[in-house]
Every structure is written in C-alpha cells, then in structure tokens.
C-alpha positions in Angstrom: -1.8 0.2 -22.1 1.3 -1.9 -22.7 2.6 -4.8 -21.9 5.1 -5.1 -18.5 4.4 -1.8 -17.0 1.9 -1.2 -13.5 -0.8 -1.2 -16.0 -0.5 -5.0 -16.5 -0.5 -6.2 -13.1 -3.7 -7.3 -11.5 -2.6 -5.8 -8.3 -1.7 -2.4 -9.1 -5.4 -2.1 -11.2 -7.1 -3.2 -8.3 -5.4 -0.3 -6.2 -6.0 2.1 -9.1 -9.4 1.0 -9.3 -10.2 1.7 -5.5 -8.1 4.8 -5.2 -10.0 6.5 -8.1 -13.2 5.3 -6.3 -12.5 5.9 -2.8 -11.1 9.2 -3.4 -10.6 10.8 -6.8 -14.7 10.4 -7.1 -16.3 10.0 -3.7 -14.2 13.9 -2.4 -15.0 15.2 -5.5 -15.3 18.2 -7.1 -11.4 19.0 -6.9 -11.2 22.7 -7.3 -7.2 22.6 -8.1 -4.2 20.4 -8.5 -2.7 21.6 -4.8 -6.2 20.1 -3.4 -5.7 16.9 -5.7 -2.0 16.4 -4.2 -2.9 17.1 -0.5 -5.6 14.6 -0.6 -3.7 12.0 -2.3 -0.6 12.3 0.3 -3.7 11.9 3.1 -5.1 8.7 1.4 -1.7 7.3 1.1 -0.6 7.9 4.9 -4.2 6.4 5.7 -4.0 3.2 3.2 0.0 2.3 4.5 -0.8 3.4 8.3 -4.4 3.5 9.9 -6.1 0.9 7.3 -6.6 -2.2 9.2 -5.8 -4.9 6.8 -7.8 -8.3 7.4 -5.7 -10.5 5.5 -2.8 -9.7 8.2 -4.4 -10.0 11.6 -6.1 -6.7 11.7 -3.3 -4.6 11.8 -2.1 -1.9 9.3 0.3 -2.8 6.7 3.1 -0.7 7.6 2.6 -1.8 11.3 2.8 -5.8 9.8 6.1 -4.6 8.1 7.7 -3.4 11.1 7.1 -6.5 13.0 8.0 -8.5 10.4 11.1 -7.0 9.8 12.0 -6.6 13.6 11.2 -10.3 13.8 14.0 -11.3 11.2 16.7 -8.9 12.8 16.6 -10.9 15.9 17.4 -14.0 13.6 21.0 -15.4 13.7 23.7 -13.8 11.0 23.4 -15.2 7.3 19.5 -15.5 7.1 17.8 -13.8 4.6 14.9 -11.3 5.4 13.0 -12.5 2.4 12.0 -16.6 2.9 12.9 -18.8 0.4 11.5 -20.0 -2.5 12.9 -23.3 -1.7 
C-alpha cells in the first residue's frame, strides 16, 4: 500500500471491502476468470442502477445523477454544474 493511490482513501476501502464481501466471497467458488468478470460487470450495473441508496432519497445513484444533472441544465447560462465551495 502507498500513499495517494485508491488504497488510501477511506471511501474506495469501504467499497473494496463490501464488494469482496458481497460478492467475491458470498458467490463463491469462481470456477474461471470469464465467471469472475461476468459477475463483476452484474454487481457493478446493480450497485450504480438498481441499489436504492438511503442517503439520497431512496433512489439509485445513477438515477440521483441524472436528476441532478438535468436539474442544472435547466439553469441560466454561466452556472456551474458543480456548487461552489464559496
């Protein structure tokens, strides 16, 4: 482990941590690396678009995004899509 890579952040250890539990372990025994890669582009669909998210009203993330980002195109010319730190 070094310093300033994914390995560092708090966030991407929790998501490493529950993505080895929730599926490398629990859907075990993998009988090949084609099985393995399926089953990781299935948990990732799942995670981004049917997981309801509680922290965001219930809804999945990639839904929240779409609003979100539908939401700020309607906004006048000039506005950032990001809110300021300010």
């Amino acid at each position: 482990m070094t310093t300033g890579d994914s390995y560092d952040n708090a966030l991407a250890e929790a998501f490493h941590s529950l993505f080895k539990a929730e599926l490398i372990r629990n859907r075990g025994p993998w009988r090949g690396l084609d099985e393995v890669e399926i089953a990781v582009a299935e948990y990732v669909d799942w995670f981004n678009h049917r997981r309801l998210h509680g922290e965001i009203g219930l809804v999945p993330p990639a839904e929240f995004e779409d609003g979100f980002y539908g939401q700020q195109a309607g906004s006048t010319e000039g506005e950032a899509l990001v809110p300021s730190l300010q």
